[in-house]
DOVEXNU-46729 format. One line per 3 residues: their letters; for each residue x, y, z of C-alpha. Coordinates in steps of 0.001 Angstrom, whole numbers. Layout:
REM residues N
A = X Y Z ~ ...
//
This chain:
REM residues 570
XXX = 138412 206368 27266 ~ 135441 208146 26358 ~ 132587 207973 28682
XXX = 129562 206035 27694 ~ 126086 208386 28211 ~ 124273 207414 30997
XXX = 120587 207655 29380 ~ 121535 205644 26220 ~ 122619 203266 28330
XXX = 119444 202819 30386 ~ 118068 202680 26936 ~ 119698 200013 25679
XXX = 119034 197881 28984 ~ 115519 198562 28123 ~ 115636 197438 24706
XXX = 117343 194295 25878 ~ 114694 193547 28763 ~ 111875 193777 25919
XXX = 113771 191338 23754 ~ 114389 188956 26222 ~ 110651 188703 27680
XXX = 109347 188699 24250 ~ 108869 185100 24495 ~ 106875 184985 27419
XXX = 104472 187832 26545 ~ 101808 185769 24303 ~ 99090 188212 24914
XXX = 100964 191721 24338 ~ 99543 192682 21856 ~ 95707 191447 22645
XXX = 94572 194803 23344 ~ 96651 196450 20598 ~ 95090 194947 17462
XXX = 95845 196811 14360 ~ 93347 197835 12429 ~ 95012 197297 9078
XXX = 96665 194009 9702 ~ 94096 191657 11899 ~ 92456 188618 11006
XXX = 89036 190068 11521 ~ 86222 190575 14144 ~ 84830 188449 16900
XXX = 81639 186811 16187 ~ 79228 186107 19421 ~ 76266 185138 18494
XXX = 72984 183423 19675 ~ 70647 180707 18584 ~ 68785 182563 16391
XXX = 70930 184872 15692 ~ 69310 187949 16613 ~ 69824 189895 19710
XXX = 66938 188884 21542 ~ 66875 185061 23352 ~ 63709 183537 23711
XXX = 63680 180636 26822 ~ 61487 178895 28857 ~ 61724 178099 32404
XXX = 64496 175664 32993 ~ 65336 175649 29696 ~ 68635 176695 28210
XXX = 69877 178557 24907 ~ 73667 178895 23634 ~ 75455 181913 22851
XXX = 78955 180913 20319 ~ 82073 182397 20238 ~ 84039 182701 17000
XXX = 86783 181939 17244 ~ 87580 180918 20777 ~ 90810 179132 19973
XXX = 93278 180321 17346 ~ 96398 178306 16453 ~ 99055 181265 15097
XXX = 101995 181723 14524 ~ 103943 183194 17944 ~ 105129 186430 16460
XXX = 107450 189239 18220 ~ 104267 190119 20477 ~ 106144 193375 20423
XXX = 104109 196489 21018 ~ 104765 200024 21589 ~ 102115 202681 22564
XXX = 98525 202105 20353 ~ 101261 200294 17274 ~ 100639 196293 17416
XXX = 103043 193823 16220 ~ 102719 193653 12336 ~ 102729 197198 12062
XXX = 105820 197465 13791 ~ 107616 194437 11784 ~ 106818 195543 8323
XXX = 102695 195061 7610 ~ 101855 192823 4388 ~ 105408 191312 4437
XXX = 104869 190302 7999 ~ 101207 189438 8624 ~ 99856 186197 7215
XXX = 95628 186467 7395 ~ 94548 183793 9459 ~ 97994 182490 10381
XXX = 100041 185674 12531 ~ 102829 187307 12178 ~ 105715 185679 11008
XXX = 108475 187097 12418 ~ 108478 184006 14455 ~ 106599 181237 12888
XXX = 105954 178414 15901 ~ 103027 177342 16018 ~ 101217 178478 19438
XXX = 97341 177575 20579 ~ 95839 180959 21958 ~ 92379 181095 24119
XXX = 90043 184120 23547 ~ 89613 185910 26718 ~ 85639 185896 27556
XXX = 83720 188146 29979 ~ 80098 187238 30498 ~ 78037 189038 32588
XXX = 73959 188158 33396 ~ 72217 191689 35524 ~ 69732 189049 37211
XXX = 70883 185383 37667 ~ 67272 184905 39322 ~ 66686 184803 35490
XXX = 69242 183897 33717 ~ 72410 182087 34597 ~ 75609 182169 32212
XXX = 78610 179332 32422 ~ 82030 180197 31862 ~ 82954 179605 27981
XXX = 84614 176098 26471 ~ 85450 175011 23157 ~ 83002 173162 21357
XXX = 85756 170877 19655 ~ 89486 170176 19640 ~ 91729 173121 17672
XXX = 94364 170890 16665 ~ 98285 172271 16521 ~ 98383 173322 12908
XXX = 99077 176816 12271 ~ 95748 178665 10848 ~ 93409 175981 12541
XXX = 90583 177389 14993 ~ 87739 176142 17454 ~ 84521 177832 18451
XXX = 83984 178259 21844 ~ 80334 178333 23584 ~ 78463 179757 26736
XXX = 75909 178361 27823 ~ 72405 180086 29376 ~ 70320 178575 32023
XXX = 66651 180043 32320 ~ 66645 180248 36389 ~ 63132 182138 37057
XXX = 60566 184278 34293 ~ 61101 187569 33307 ~ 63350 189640 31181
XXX = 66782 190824 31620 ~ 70258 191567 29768 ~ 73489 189532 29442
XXX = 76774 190718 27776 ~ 79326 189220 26608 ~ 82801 190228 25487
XXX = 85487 188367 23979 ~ 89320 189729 22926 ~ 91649 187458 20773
XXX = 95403 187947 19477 ~ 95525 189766 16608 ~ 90864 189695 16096
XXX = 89187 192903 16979 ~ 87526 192695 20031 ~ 83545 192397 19892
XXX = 81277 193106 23213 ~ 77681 192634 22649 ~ 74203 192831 24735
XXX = 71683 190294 24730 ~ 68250 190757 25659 ~ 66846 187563 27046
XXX = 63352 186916 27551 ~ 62271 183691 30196 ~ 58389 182868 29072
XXX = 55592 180459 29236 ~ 54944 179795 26006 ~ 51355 178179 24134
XXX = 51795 175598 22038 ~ 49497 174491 18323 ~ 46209 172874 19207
XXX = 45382 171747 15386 ~ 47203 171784 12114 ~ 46011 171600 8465
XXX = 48129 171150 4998 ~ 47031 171157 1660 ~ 48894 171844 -1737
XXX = 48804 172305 -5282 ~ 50480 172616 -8670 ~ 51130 176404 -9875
XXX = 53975 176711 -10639 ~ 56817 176013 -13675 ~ 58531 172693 -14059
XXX = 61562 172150 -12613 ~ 63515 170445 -15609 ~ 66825 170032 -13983
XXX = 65709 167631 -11247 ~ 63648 166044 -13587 ~ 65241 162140 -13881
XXX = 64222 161380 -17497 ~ 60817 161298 -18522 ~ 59520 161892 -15224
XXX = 58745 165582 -14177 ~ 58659 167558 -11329 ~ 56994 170413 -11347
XXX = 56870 173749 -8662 ~ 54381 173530 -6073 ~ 52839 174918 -3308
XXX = 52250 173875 91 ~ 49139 175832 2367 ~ 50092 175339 6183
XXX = 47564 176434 8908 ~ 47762 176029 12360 ~ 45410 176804 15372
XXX = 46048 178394 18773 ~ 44204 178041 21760 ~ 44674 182375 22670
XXX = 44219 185266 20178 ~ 47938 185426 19003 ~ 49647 188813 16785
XXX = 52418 188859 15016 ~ 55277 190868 15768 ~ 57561 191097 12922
XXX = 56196 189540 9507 ~ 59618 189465 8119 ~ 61258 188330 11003
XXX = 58772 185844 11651 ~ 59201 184067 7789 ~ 63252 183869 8871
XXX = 62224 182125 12109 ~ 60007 179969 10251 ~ 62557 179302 7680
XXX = 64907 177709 10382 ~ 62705 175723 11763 ~ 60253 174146 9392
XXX = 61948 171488 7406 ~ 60716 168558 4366 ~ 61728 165326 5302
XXX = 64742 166916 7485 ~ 65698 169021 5114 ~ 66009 172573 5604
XXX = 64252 175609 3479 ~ 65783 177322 1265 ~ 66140 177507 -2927
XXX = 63999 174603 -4835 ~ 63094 173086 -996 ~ 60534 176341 -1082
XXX = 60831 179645 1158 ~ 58173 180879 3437 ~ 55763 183144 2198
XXX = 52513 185535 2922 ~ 52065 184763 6725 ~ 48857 185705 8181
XXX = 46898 185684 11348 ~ 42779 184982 11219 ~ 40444 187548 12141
XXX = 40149 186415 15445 ~ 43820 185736 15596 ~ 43810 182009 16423
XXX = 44528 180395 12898 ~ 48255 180771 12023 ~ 48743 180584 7832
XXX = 51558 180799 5892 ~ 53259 179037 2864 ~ 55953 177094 1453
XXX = 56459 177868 -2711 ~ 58995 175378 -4431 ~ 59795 172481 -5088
XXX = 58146 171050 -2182 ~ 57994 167326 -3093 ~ 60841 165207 -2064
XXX = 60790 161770 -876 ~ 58357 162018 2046 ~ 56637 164904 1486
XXX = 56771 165107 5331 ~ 56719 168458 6911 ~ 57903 168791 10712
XXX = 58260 172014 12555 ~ 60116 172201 16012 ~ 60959 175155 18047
XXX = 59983 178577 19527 ~ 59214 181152 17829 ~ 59521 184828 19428
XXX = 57722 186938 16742 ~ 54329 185203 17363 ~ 53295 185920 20533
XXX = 49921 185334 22171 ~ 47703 188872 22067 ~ 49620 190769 25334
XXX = 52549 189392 24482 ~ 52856 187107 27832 ~ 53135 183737 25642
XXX = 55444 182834 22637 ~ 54610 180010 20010 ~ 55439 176914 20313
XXX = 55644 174240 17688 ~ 56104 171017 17766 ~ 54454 169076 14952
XXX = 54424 166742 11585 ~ 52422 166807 8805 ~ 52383 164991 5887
XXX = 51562 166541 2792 ~ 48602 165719 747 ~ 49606 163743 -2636
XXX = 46032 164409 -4419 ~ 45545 160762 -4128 ~ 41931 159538 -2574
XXX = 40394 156798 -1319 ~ 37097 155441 -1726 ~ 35614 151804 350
XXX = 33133 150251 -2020 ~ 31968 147629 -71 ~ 33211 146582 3378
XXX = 31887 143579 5291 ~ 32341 143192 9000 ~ 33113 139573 9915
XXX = 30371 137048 11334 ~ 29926 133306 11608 ~ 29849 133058 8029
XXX = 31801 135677 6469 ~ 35288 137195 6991 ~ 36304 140352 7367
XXX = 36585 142453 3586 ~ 36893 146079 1988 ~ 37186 146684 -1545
XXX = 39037 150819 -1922 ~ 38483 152594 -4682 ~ 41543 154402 -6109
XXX = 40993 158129 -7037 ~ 43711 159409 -8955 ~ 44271 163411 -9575
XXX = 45242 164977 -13133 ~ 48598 165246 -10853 ~ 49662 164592 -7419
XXX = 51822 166264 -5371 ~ 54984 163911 -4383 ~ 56593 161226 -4966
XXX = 56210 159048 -2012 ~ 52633 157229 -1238 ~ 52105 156265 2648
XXX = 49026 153615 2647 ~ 47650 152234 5980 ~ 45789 149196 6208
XXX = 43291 149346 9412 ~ 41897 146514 11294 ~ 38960 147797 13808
XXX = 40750 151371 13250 ~ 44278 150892 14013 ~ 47108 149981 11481
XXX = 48151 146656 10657 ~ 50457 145078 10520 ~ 50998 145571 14552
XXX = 55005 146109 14826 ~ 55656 146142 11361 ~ 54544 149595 9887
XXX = 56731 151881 8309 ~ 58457 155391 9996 ~ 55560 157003 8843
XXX = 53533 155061 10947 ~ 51644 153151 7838 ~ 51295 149834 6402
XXX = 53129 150150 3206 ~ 54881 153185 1075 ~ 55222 153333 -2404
XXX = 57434 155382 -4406 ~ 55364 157317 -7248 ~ 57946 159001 -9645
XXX = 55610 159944 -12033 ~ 53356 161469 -10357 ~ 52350 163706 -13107
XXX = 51139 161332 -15087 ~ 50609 158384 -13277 ~ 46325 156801 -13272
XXX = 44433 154936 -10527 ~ 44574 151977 -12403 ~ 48787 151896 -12541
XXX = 48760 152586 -8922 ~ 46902 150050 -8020 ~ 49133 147688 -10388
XXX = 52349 148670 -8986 ~ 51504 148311 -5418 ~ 48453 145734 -4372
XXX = 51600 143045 -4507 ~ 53919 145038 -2015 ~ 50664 145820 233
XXX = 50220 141889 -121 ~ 53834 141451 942 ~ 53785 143705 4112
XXX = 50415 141960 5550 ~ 51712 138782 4853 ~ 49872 135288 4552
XXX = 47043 136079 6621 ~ 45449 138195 4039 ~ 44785 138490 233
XXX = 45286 141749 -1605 ~ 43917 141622 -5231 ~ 44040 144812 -7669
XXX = 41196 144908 -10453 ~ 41396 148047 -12367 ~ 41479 150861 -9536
XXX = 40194 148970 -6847 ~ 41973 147275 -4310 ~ 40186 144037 -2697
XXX = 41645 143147 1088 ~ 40281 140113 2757 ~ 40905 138100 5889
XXX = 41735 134481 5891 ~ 40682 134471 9452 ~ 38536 136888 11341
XXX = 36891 137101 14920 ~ 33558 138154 14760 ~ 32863 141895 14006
XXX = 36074 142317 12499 ~ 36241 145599 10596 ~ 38875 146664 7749
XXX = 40006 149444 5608 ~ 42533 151024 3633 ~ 43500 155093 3371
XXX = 46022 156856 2158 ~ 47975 158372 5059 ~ 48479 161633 3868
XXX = 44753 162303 2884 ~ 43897 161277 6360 ~ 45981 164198 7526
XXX = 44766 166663 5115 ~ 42519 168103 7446 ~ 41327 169355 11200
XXX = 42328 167107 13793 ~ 39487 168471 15640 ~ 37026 166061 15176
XXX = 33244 166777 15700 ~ 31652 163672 16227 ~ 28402 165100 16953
XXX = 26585 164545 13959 ~ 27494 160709 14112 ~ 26167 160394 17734
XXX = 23003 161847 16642 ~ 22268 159442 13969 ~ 23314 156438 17003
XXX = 20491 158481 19139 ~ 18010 158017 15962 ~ 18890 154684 15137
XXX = 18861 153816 18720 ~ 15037 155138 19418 ~ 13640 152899 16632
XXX = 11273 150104 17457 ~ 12906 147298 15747 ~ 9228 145396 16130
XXX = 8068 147438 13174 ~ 10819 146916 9951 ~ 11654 144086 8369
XXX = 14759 142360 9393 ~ 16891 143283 6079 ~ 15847 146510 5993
XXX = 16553 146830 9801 ~ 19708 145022 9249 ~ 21452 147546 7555
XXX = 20802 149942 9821 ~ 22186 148197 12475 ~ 25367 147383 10166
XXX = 25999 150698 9698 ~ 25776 151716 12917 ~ 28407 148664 13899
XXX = 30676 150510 11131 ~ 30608 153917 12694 ~ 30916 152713 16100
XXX = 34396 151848 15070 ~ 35455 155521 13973 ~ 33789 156908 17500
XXX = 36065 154345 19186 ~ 39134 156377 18074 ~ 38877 159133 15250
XXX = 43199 158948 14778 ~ 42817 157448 11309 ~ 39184 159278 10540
XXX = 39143 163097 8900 ~ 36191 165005 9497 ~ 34377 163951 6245
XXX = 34349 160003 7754 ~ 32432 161057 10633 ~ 30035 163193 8737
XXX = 29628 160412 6017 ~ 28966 157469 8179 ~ 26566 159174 9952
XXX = 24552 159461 6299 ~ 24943 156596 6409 ~ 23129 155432 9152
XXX = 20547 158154 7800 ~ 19986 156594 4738 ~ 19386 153374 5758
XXX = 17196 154588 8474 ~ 15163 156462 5393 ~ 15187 153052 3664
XXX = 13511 150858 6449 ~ 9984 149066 5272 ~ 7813 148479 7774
XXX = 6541 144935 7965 ~ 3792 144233 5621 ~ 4457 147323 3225
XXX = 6956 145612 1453 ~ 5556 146023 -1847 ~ 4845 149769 -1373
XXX = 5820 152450 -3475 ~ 9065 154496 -998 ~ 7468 157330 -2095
XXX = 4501 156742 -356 ~ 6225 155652 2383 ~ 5448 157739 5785
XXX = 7924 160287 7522 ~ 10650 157645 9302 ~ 11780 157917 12883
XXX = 15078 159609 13430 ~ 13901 162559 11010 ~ 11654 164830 12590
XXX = 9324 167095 10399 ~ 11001 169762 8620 ~ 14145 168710 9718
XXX = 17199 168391 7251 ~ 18482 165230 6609 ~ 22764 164495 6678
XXX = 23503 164971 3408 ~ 21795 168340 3185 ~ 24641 169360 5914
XXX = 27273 167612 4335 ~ 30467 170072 4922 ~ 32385 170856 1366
XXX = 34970 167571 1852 ~ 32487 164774 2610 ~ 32233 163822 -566
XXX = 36109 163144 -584 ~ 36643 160120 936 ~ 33826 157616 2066
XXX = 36060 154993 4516 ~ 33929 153040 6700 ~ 31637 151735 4108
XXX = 27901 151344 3059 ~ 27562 148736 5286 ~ 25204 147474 2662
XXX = 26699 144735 2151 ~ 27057 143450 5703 ~ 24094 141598 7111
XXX = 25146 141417 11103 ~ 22872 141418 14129 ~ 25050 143492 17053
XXX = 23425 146078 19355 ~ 23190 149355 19173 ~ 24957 150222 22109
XXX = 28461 149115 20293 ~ 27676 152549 18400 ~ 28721 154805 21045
XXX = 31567 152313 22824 ~ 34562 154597 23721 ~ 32526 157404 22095
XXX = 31784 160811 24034 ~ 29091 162955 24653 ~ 26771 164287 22759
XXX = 28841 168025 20795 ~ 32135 167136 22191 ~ 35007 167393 20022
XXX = 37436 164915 20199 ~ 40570 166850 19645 ~ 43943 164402 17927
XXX = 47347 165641 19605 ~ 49102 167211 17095 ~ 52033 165163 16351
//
């Protein structure tokens, strides 16, 4: 018998020890992937994802793995030297992209092996990865897996990760990660307009939309710069949204972001077709590329805005409620050559807060309209369409009447001194949300020094009246812009021009003396009127409301004398 060689059979044995563990040896060829026949790279990535996490103390961030599980098929798992399984069992007739090598087709679940690694956990801490969701059994089928980061102390410091996956090329990647204080926006302003191109294809019928263009500014309590422009506008494109809707195509991208000269006023746009339902704008996050001057802070934002439609309001007569009357405004509608969306938030107030109380809408008014043709639509058709459902929403205890483009609102039943108006909500927050009341407590100061003994009672009247009015705005400026204060307090000037002293009734005004609360050479209000007074005059002429009520009431809940009442910004 011939002798069998001693090597090959040592060989052999070999072979047959491979074979027979082949089964057991699911992660053989983890570290072998081919570079021909894989089904591509590991993805780990960060919110955000750039390479650079922003956090604040105790807050946390994410950092996703892709794919973490991966349902394949169980293969040989055979490897020899730096060859991995499907080049050693025949390449494209083997491999199946996204499924495994075939050579044994089972099904089998595999886990990505994940290394994370923080250099200072007195910053950040990192937890062990975990799937985000179920994988399933079905061969092909994956889950994403996540780690999450814990901001432990401030400072900056470095965490890597690494993940490895049958047959996926292995990806290890740094993060930086920066723990912060961050400032947040003091004040906000929107405005928009119409520059652009129609946008036939959303058009539904003979309604239009057109392109537009929204103007966002917002104000920062520090001197802030701007670290990356471009990166910036992709931060701001993630995180501003229209009614919960993300940027992007006819929802408008960000453009020309800018910082004031003294750094404090934030600008930048949003071009497109910026007008669906709501026409709100929110904006929620951090973002890393504006940071305050020495780069200590990061922005913050956390607001809403609701864009300005065009659409203006106008009180033509209010009366305040007293023993004989009840409480009544009569808004003028102003109408635009075109307004900007197609949504119309109205609020109703009673002694400056919206009515009715638990019934307003999401957007925290009294009634919204839809306004689909709101390139064409007049005053006079707004006020057709929606006087009944503003009637409807306040219910039995008032009565709404529309007469051309005014809107007539008037209490069945009012307590004495009872004050109402009506705005539309997305004028009112067209503006700074600063508030500078001083110019209204100086015409309270005037009116308040006047000897009452010397003027008539109607004359005197009024100015008391329209002191009452305004001492409704200084109670709480949330529903007031800017130009309200500034125009009831020409108010109160103008009546206090007006008064006749007692026994010069019949004599010509303009022989009338200097009156008090003007002091020589001094301008009067209107001659420091600010460029959007004239836009909207709520709170009335008071003209028409003949109450006695002291002066005092003018500066209830009021401040002092320059202050700013500042609105949070929400």
């Amino acid at each position: 018998m011939k002798k069998f060689p001693k090597r090959m059979f040592l060989w052999m044995m070999s072979a047959l020890l491979v074979l027979s563990l082949s089964a057991t040896m699911a992660f053989a060829n983890e570290n072998v992937t081919s570079p021909t026949y894989n089904h591509g790279t590991m993805a780990v990535t960060a919110d955000g994802g750039g390479d650079t996490i922003s956090m604040m103390p105790g807050g946390t961030a994410s950092i996703s793995i892709s794919p973490y599980i991966h349902v394949q098929y169980e293969g040989c798992q055979m490897e020899m030297g730096d060859v991995a399984c499907p080049d050693m069992c025949g390449g494209d007739s083997c491999f199946k992209k996204g499924l495994g090598c075939s050579c044994a087709s089972s099904p089998v679940m595999r886990t990505a092996k994940v290394t994370v690694k923080s250099d200072d956990e007195s910053i950040v801490k990192a937890s062990e990865a975990t799937a985000v969701k179920d994988a399933g059994s079905k061969a092909g089928s994956t889950a994403d897996g996540k780690i999450e980061l814990t901001a432990t102390g401030t400072g900056e410091t470095e965490v890597t990760v690494s993940a490895s996956l049958c047959d996926w090329v292995t990806t290890e990647k740094t993060f930086t990660v920066k723990v912060n204080d961050v400032i947040s926006i003091s004040d906000f302003d929107v405005s928009s307009d119409h520059k652009g191109p129609n946008v036939p294809e959303l058009s539904m019928g003979s309604v239009g939309t057109d392109t537009q263009t929204a103007y966002i500014s917002l104000d920062f309590a520090e001197e802030m710069k701007i670290v990356d422009e471009n990166a910036l506008m992709q931060e701001l494109m993630k995180t501003v949204k229209i009614h919960n809707q993300a940027l992007g195509g006819k929802m408008g991208e960000v453009k020309n972001v800018s910082l004031s000269a003294d750094g404090k006023t934030f600008s930048f746009e949003i071009s497109g077709w910026v007008a669906p339902y709501s026409g709100q704008i929110t904006s929620s996050g951090i973002w890393q590329n504006l940071t305050t001057k020495d780069g200590s802070k990061l922005a913050e934002s956390d607001v809403t805005m609701l864009m300005p439609n065009g659409l203006t309001t106008e009180i033509i007569k209010q009366v305040a409620a007293d023993e004989k009357n009840n409480a009544s405004v009569t808004t003028k509608i102003v109408a635009p050559e075109s307004s900007t969306r197609g949504m119309v938030h109205l609020v109703v107030l009673k002694n400056g807060k919206p009515i009715p109380e638990g019934s307003l809408t999401s957007y925290g008014g009294t009634y919204t309209g839809h306004w689909h043709d709101y390139l064409k639509i007049t005053a006079s058709e707004f006020v057709e369409m929606y006087s009944g459902g503003i009637q409807d929403t306040l219910g039995e205890n008032y009565i709404v009447t529309g007469n051309g483009d005014e809107i007539t609102i008037t209490a069945k039943d009012s307590k004495a001194g009872d004050v109402l108006e009506l705005h539309v909500l997305s004028y009112l927050n067209n503006g700074s949300k600063n508030i500078d009341t001083s110019v209204l407590e100086k015409a309270g100061t005037d009116a308040s020094a006047i000897d009452k003994s010397l003027y008539t009672d109607e004359s005197f009247d009024k100015v008391e009246a329209a002191a009452y009015l305004a001492s409704v705005i200084m109670q709480d400026t949330t529903y007031y812009s800017q130009a309200d204060v500034n125009s009831a307090a020409d108010r109160i000037q103008t009546n206090i021009d007006a008064l006749v002293k007692k026994g010069e009734e019949g004599k010509d005004p303009g022989q009338e003396e200097q009156k008090p609360g003007v002091q020589e050479g001094e301008k009067t209000q209107d001659s420091n009127k600010g460029e959007d007074a004239d836009k909207d005059n709520s709170a009335a002429t008071g003209d028409e409301t003949p109450i006695v009520l002291m002066l005092a009431l003018m500066l209830a809940g009021g401040t002092a004398v320059g202050a700013v009442i500042r609105r949070k910004a929400s």
